[in-house]
N, C-alpha and C positions, 0 to 999 in steps of 0.2 A: 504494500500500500504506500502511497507517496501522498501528501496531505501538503499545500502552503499555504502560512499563514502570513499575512498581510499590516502588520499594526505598525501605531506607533512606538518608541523606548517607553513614552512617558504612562502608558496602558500595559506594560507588564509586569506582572506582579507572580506572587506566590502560587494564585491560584492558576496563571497558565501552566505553572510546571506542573500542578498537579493532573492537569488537564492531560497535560502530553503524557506524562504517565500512565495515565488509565487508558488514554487511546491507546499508547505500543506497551500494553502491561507486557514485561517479562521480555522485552524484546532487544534488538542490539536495534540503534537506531545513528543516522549521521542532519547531525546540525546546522547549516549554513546561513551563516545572517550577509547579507548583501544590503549595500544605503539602495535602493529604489528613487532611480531617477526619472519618472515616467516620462519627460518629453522626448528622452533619447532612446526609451523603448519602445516609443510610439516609433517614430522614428530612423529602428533601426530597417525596418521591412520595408520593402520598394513598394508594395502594393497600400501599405498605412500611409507613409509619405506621399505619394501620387495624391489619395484620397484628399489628405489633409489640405495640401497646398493648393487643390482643385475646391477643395470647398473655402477656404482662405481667399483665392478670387474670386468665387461665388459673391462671397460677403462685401468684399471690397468693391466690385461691379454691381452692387445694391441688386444679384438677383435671388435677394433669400425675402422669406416672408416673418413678419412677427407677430406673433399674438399670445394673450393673456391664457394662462393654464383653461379658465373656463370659457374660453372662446373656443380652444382645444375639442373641450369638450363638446360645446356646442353642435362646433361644424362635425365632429366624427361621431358623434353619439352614436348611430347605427349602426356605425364598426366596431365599437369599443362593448356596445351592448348597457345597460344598466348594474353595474360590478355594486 
């Protein structure tokens, strides 16, 4: 099983160790802390970058649209359904 967890330093505490514990009771297990840089992992793949710098001119060429979370709603209700 391979499991990653995501947090900040300042959110880990006593009770993750215990956590990892009981998920690989009894097991040999290896630890890897990496700092997470996301814009460079966004970044690293041709096909993320394409995207990104393609929608980066979208926005700059004013051809994005905006609106309010419940206008969201509004205009999709009949796709979204009543959740």
């Amino acid at each position: 099983m391979e499991t990653i967890f995501k947090t900040n330093t300042n959110q880990l505490d006593n009770k993750f160790l215990v956590a990892i514990k009981r998920l690989f009771k009894d097991q040999d297990i290896e630890i890897t802390i990496r700092n997470v840089d996301e814009t460079a992992y966004l970044l690293s793949n041709k096909a993320n970058r394409e995207h990104i710098f393609s929608s980066v001119a979208e926005y700059q060429n004013e051809k994005t649209t905006s609106f309010t979370l419940e206008e969201f709603y509004h205009k999709y209700e009949k796709s979204i359904g009543n959740e």
